[in-house]
N, CA and C atoms of all chains as a GROMACS GRO file, in nm:
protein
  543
    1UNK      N    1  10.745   7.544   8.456
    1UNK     CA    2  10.736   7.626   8.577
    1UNK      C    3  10.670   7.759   8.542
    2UNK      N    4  10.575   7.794   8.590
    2UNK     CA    5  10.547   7.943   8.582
    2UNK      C    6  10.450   7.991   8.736
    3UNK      N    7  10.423   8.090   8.694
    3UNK     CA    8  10.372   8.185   8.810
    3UNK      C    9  10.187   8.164   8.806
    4UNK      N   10  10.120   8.109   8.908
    4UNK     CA   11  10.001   8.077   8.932
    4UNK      C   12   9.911   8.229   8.951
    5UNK      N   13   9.893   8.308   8.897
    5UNK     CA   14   9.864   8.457   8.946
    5UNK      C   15   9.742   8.506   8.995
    6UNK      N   16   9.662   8.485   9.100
    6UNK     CA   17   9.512   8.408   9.103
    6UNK      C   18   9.468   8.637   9.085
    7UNK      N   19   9.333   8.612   8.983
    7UNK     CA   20   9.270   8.734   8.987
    7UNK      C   21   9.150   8.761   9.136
    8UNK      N   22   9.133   8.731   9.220
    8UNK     CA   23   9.048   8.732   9.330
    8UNK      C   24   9.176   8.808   9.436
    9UNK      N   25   9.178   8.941   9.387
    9UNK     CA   26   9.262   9.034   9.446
    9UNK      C   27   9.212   9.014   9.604
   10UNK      N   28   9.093   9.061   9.625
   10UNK     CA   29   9.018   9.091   9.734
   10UNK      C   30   9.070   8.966   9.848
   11UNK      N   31   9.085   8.895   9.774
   11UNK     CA   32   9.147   8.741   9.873
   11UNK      C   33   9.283   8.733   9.904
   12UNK      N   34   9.333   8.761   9.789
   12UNK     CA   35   9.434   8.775   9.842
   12UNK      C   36   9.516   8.865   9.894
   13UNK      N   37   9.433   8.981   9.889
   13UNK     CA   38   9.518   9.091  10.017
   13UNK      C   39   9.505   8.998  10.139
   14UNK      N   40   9.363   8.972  10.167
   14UNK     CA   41   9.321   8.893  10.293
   14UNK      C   42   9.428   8.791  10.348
   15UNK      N   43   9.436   8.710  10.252
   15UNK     CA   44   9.552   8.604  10.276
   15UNK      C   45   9.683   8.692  10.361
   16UNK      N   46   9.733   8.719  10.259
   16UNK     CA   47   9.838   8.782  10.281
   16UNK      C   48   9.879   8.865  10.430
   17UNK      N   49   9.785   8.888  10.476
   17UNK     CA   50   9.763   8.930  10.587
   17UNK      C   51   9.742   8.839  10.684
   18UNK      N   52   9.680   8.779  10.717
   18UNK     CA   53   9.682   8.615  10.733
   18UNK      C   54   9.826   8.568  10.766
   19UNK      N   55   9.904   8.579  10.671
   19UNK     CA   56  10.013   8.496  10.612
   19UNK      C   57  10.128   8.568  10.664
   20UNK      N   58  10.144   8.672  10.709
   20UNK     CA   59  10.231   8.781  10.676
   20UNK      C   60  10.316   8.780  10.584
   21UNK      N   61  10.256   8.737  10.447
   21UNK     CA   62  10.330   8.760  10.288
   21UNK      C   63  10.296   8.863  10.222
   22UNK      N   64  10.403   8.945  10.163
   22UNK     CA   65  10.372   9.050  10.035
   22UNK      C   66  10.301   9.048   9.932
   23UNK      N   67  10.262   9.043   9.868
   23UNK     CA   68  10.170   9.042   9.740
   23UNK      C   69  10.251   9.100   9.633
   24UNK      N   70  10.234   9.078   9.483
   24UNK     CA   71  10.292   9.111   9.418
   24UNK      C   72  10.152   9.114   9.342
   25UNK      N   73  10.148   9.251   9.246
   25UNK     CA   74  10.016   9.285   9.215
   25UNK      C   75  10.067   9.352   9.074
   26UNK      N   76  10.026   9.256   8.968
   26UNK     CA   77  10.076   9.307   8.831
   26UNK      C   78   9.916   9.318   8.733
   27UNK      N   79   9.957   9.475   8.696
   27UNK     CA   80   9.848   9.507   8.635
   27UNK      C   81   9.884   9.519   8.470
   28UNK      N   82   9.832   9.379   8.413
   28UNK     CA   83   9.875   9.361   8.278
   28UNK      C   84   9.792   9.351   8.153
   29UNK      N   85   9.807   9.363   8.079
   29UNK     CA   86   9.776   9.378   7.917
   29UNK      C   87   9.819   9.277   7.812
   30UNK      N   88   9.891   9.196   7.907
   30UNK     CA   89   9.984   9.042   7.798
   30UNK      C   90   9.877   9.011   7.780
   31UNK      N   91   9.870   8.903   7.668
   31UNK     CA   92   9.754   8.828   7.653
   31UNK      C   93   9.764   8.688   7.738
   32UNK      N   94   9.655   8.645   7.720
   32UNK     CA   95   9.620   8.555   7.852
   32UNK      C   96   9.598   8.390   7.789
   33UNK      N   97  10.923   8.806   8.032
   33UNK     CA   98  11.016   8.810   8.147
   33UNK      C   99  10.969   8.733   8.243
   34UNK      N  100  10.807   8.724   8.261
   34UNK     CA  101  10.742   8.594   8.377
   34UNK      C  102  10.738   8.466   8.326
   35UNK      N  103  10.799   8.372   8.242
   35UNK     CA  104  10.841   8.277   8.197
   35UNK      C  105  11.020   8.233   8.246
   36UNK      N  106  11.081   8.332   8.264
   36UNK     CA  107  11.183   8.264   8.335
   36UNK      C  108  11.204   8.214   8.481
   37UNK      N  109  11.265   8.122   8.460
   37UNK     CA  110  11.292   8.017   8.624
   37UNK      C  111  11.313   8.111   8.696
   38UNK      N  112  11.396   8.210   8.674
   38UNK     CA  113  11.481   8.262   8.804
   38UNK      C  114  11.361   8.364   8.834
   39UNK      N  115  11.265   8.420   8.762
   39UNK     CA  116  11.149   8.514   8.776
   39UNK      C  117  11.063   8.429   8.889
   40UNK      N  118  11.050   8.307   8.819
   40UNK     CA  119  10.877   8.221   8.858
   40UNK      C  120  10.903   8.182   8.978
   41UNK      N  121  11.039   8.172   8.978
   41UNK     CA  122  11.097   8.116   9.141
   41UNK      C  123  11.104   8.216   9.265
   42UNK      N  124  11.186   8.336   9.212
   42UNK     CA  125  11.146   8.451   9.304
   42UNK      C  126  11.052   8.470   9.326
   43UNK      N  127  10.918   8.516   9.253
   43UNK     CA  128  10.776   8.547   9.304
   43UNK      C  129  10.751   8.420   9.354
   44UNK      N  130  10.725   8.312   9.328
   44UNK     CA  131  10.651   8.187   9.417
   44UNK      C  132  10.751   8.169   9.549
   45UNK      N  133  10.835   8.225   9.581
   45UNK     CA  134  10.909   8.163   9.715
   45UNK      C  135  10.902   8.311   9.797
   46UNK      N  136  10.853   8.421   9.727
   46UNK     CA  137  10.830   8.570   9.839
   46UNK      C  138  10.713   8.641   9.790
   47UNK      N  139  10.618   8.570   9.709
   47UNK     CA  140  10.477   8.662   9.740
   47UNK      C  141  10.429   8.618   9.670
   48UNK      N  142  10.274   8.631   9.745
   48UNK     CA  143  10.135   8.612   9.662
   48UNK      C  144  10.099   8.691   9.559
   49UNK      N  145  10.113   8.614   9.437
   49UNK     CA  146  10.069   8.662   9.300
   49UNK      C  147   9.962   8.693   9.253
   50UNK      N  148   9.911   8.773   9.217
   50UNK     CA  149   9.792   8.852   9.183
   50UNK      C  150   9.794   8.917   9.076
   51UNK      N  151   9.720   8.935   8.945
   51UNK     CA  152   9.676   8.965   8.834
   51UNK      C  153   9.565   9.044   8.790
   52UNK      N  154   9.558   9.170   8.789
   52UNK     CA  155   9.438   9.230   8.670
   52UNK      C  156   9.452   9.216   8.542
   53UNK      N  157   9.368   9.230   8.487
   53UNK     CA  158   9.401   9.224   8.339
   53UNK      C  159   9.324   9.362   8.257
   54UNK      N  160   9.386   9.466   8.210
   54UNK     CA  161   9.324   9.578   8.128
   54UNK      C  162   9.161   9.519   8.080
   55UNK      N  163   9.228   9.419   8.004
   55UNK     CA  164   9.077   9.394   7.908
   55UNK      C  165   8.974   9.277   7.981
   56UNK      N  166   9.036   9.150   8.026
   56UNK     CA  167   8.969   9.042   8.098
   56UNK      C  168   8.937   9.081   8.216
   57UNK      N  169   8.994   9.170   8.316
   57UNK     CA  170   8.946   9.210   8.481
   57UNK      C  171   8.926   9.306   8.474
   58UNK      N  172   8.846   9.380   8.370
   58UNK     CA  173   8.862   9.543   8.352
   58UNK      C  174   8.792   9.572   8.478
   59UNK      N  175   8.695   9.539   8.531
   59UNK     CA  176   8.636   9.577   8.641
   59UNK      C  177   8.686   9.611   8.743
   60UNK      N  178   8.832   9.520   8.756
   60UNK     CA  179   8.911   9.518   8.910
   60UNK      C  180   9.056   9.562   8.846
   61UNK      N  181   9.054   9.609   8.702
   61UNK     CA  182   9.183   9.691   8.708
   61UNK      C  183   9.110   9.855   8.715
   62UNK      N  184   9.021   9.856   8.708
   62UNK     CA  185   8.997  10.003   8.749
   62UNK      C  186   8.955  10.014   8.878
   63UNK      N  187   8.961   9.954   8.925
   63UNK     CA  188   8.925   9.989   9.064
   63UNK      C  189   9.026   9.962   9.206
   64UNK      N  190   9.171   9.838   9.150
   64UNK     CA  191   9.299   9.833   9.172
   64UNK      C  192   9.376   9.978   9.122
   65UNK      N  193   9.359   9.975   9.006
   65UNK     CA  194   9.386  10.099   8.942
   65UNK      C  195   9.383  10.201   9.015
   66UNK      N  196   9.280  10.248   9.028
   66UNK     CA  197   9.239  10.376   9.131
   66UNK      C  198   9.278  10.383   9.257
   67UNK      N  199   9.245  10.207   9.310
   67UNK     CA  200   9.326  10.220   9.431
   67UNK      C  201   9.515  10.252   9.450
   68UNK      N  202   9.557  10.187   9.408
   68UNK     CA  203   9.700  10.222   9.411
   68UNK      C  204   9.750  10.298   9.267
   69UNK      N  205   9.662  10.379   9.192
   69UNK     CA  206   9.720  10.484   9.138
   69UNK      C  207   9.783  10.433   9.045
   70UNK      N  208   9.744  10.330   8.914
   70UNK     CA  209   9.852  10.237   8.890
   70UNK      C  210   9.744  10.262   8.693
   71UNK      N  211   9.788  10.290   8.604
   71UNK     CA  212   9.706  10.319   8.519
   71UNK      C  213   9.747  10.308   8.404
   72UNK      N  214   9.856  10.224   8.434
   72UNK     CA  215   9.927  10.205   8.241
   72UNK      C  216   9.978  10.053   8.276
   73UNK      N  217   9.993   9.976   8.181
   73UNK     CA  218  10.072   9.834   8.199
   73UNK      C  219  10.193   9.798   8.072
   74UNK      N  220  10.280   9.761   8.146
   74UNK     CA  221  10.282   9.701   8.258
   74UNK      C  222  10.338   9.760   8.400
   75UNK      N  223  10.259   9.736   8.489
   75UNK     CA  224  10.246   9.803   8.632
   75UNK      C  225  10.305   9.700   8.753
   76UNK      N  226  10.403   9.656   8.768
   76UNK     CA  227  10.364   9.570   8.883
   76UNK      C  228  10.408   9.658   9.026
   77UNK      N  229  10.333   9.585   9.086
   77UNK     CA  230  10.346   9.650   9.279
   77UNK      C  231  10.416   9.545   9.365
   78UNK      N  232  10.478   9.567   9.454
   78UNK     CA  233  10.508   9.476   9.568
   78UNK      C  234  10.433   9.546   9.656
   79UNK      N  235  10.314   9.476   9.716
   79UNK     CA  236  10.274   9.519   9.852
   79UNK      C  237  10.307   9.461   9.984
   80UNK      N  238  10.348   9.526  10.088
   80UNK     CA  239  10.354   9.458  10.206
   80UNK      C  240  10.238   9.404  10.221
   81UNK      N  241  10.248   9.276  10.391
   81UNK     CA  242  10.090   9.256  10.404
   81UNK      C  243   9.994   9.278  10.445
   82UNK      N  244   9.997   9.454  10.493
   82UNK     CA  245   9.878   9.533  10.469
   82UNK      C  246   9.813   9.541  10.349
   83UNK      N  247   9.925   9.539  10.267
   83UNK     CA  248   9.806   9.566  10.142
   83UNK      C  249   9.847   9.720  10.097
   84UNK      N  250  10.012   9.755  10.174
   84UNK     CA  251  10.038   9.919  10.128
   84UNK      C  252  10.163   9.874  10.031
   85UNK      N  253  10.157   9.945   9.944
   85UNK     CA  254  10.260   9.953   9.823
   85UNK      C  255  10.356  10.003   9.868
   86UNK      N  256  10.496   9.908   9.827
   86UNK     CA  257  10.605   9.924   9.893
   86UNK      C  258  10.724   9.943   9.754
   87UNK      N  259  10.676   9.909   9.649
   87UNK     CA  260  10.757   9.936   9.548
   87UNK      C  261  10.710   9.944   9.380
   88UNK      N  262  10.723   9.994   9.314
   88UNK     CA  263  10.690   9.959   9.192
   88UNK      C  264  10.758   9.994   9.080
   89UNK      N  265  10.729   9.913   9.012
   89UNK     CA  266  10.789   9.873   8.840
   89UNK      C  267  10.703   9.876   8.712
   90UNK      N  268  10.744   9.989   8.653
   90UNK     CA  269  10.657  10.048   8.565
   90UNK      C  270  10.696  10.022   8.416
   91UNK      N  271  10.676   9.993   8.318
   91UNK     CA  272  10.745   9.967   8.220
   91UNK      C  273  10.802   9.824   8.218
   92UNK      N  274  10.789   9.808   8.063
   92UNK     CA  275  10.872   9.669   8.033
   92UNK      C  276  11.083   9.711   8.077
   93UNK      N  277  11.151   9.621   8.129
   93UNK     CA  278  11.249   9.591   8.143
   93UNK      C  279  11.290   9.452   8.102
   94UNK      N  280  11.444   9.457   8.063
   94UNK     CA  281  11.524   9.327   7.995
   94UNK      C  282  11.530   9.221   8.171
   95UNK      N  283  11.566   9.105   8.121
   95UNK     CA  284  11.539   9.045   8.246
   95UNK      C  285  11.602   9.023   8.366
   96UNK      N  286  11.713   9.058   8.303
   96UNK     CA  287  11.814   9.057   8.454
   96UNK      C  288  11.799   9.220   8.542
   97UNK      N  289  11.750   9.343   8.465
   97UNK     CA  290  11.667   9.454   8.493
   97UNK      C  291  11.549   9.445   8.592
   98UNK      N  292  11.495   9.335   8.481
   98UNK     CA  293  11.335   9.352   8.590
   98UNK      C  294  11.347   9.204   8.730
   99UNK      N  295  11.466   9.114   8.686
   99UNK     CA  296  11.464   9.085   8.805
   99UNK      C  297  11.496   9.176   8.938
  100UNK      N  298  11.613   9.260   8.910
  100UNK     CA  299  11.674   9.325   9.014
  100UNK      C  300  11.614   9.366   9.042
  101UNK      N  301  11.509   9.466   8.955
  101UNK     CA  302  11.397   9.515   9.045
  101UNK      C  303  11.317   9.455   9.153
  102UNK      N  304  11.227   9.330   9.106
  102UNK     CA  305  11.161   9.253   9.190
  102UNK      C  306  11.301   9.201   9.323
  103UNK      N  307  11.391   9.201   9.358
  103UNK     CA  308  11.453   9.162   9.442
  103UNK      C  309  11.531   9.287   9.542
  104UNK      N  310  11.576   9.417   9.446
  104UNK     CA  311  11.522   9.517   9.531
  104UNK      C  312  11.405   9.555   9.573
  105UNK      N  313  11.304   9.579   9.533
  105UNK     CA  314  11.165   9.564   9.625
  105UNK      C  315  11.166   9.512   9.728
  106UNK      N  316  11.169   9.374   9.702
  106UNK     CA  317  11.157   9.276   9.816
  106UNK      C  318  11.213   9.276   9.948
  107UNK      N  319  11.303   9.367   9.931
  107UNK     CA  320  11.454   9.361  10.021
  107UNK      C  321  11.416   9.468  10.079
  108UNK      N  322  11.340   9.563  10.002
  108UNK     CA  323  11.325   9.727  10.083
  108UNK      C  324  11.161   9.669  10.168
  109UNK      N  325  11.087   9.593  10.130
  109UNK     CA  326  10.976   9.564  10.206
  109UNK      C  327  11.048   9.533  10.376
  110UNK      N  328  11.142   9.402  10.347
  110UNK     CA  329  11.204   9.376  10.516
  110UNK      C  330  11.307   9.510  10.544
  111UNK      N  331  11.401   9.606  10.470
  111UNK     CA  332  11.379   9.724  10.518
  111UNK      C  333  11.290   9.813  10.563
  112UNK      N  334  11.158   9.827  10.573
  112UNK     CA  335  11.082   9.924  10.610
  112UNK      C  336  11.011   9.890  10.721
  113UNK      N  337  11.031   9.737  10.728
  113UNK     CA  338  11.000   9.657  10.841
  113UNK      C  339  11.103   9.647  10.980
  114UNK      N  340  11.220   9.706  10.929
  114UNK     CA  341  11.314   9.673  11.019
  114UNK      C  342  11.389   9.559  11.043
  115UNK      N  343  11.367   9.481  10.931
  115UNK     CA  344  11.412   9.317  10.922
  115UNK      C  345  11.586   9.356  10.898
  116UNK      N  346  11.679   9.468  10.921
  116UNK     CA  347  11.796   9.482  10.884
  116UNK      C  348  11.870   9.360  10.836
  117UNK      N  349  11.855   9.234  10.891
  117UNK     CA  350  11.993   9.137  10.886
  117UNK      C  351  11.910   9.075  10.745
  118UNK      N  352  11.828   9.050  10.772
  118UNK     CA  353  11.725   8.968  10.614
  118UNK      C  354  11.786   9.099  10.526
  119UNK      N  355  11.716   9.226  10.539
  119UNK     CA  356  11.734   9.288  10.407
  119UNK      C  357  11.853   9.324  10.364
  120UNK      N  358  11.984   9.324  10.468
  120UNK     CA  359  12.105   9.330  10.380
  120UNK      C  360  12.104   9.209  10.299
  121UNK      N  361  12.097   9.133  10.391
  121UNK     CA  362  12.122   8.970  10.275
  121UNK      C  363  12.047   9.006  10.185
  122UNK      N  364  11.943   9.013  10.125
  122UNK     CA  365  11.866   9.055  10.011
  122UNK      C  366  11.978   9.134   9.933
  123UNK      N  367  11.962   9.310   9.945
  123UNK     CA  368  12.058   9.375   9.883
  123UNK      C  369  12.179   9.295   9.859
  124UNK      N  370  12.258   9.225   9.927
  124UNK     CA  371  12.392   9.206   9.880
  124UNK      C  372  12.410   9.101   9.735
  125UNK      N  373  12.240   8.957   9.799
  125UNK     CA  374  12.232   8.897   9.707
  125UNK      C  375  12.240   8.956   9.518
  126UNK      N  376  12.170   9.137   9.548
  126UNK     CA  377  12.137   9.155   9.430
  126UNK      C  378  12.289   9.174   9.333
  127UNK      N  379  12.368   9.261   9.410
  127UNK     CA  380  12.485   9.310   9.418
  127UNK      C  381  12.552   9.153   9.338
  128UNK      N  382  12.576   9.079   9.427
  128UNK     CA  383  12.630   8.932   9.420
  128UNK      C  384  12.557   8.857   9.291
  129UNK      N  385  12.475   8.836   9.250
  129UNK     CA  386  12.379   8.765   9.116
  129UNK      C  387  12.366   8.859   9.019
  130UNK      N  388  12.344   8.993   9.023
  130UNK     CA  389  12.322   9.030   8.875
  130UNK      C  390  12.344   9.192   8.907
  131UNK      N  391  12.505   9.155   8.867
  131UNK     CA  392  12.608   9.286   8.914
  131UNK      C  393  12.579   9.375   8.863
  132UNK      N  394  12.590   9.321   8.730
  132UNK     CA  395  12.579   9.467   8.636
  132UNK      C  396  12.409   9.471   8.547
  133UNK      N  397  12.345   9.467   8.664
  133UNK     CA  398  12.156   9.472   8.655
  133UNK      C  399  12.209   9.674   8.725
  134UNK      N  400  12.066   9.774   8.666
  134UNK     CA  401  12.044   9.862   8.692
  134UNK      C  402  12.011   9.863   8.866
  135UNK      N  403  12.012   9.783   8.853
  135UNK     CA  404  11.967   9.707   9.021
  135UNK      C  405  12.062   9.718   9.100
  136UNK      N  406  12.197   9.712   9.116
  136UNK     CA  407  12.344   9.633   9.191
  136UNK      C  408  12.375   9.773   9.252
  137UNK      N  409  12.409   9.886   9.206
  137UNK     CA  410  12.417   9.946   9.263
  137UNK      C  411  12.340  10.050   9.420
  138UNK      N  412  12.210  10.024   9.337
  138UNK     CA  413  12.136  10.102   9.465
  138UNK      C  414  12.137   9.960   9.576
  139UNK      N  415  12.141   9.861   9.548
  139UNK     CA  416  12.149   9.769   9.624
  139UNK      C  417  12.287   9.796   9.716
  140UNK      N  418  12.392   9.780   9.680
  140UNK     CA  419  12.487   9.824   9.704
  140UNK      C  420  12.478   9.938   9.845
  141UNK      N  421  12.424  10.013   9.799
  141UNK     CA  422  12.375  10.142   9.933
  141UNK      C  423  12.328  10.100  10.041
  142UNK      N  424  12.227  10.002  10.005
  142UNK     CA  425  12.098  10.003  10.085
  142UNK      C  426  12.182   9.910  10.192
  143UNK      N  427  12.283   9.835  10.127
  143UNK     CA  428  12.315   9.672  10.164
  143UNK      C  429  12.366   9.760  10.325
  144UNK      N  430  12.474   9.818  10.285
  144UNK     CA  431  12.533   9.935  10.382
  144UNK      C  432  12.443  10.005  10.507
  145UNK      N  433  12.346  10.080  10.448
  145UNK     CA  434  12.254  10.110  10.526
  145UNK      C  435  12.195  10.014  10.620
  146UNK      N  436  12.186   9.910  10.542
  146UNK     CA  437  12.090   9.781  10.650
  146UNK      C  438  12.213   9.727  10.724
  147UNK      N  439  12.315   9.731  10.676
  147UNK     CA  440  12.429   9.674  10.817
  147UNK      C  441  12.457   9.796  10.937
  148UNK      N  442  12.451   9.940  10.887
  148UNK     CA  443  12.472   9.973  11.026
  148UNK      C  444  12.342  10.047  11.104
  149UNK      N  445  12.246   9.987  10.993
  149UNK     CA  446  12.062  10.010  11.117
  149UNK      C  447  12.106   9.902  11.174
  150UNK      N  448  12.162   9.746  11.145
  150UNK     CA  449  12.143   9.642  11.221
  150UNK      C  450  12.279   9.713  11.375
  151UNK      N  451  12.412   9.749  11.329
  151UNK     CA  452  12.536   9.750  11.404
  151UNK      C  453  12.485   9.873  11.492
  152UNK      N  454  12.490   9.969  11.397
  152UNK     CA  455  12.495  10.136  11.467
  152UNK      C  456  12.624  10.116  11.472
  153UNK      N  457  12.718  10.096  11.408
  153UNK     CA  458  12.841  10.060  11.367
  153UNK      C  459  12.904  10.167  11.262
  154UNK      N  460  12.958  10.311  11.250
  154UNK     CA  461  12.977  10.349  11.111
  154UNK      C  462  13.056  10.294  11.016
  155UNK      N  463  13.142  10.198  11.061
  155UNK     CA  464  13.245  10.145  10.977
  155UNK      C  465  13.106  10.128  10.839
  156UNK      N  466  13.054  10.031  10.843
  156UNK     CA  467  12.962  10.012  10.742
  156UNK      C  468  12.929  10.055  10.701
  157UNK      N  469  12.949  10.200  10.693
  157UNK     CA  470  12.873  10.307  10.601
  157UNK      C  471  13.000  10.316  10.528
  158UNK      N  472  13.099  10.352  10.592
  158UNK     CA  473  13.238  10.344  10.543
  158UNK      C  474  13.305  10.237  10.470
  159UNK      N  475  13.325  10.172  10.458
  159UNK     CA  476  13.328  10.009  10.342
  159UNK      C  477  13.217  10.035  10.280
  160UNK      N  478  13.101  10.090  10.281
  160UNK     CA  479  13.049  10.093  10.138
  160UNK      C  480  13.054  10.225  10.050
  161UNK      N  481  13.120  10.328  10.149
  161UNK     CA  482  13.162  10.429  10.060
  161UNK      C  483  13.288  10.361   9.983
  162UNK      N  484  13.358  10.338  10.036
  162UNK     CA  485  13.509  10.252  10.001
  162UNK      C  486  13.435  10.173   9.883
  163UNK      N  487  13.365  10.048   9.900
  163UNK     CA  488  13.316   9.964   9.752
  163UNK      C  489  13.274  10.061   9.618
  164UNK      N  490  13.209  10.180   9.653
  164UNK     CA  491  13.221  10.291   9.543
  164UNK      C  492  13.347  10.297   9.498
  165UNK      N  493  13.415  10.297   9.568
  165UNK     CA  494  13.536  10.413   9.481
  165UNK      C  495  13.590  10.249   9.367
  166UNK      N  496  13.550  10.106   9.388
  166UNK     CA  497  13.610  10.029   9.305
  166UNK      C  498  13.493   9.987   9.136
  167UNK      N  499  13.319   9.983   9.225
  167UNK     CA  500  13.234   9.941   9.139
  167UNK      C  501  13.126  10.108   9.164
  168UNK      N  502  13.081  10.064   9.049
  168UNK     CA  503  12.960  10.173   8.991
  168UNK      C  504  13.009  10.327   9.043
  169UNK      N  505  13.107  10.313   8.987
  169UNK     CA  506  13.148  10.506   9.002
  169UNK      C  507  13.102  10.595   8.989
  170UNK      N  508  13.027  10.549   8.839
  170UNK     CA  509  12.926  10.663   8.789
  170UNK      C  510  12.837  10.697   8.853
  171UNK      N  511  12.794  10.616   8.924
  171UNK     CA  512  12.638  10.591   8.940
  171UNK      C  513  12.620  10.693   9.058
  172UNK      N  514  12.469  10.753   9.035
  172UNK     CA  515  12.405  10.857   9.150
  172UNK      C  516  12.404  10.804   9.282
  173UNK      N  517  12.421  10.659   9.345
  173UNK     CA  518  12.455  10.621   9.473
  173UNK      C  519  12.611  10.572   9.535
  174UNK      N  520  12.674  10.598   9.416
  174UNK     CA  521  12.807  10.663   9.482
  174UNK      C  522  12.850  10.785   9.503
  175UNK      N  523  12.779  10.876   9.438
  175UNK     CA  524  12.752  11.032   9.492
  175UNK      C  525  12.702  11.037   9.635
  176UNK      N  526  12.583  10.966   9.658
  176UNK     CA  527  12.526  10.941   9.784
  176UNK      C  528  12.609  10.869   9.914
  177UNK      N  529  12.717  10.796   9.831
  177UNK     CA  530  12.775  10.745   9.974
  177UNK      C  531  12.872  10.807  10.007
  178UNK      N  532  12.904  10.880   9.905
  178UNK     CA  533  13.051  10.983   9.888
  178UNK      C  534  13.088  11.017  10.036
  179UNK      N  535  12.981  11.056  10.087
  179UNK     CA  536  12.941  11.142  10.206
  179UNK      C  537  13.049  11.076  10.359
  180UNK      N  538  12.996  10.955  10.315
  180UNK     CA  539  13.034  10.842  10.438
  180UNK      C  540  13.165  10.811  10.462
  181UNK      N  541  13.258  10.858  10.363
  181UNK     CA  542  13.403  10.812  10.327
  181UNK      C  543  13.457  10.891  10.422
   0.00000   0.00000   0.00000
């Protein structure tokens, strides 16, 4: 199980709005 | 901490997940960055779905920490919305699952607050001044409810 975290921010504000869902927006440095 | 169930499950069942990366999205963490003011990692945001920042979590936290966080957030998003009956249930959940998270207490407040925006009822301010005087004594939001008693 893990978290699908798509980088196409720009879309998914859009969505989200769309959707009326929150976004969760993690600005990270883990490695990938 | 995004490897546990109880993490991967909360974010996939209350928000669209989204990722910059310092070094791989440098392009769109500086410019996320700039937009919401966000400039060290780890950074995460809860945005409502405007797209306005409704909470954030700065720093690494242990996991029952950084869950509470992500579930207070969440709970203050349908607070600011006016969702009262959703966001007590939220708060109380936090209170109720991970008591003694840095989390339980301000939850605790809020839980209160969102029952008598929903009642206009003061008793509810009152039972949660009262739940102070048994859990989180110390804590700066039993100072805050002190008031209500």
């Amino acid at each position: 199980m893990e978290i699908n975290f798509r980088h196409d921010v720009d879309n998914v504000l859009e969505e989200a709005r769309k959707q009326n869902k929150p976004v969760l927006l993690d600005f990270s440095a883990a490695p990938m | 901490m995004w490897p546990d169930d109880r993490v991967v499950r909360f974010v996939n069942e209350n928000f669209l997940p989204a990722r910059v990366h310092v070094k791989d999205d440098a392009e769109a963490f500086r410019r996320f960055g700039e937009k919401y003011n966000a400039h060290w990692t780890p950074t995460i945001l809860e945005l409502d779905p405007n797209g306005d920042e409704q909470w954030r979590i700065e720093g690494f936290l242990p996991l029952e920490d950084f869950l509470g966080q992500l579930m207070l957030g969440r709970a203050h998003i349908d607070f600011k919305q006016a969702k009262w009956v959703e966001a007590e249930k939220r708060f109380r959940e936090i209170v109720e699952k991970l008591p003694n998270s840095d989390a339980a207490a301000e939850a605790l407040y809020w839980a209160g607050v969102s029952k008598y925006k929903a009642s206009h009822d003061s008793t509810a301010l009152k039972e949660t001044a009262k739940a102070f005087t048994t859990r989180y004594k110390d804590s700066s939001w039993a100072k805050k409810a002190s008031i209500w008693a």
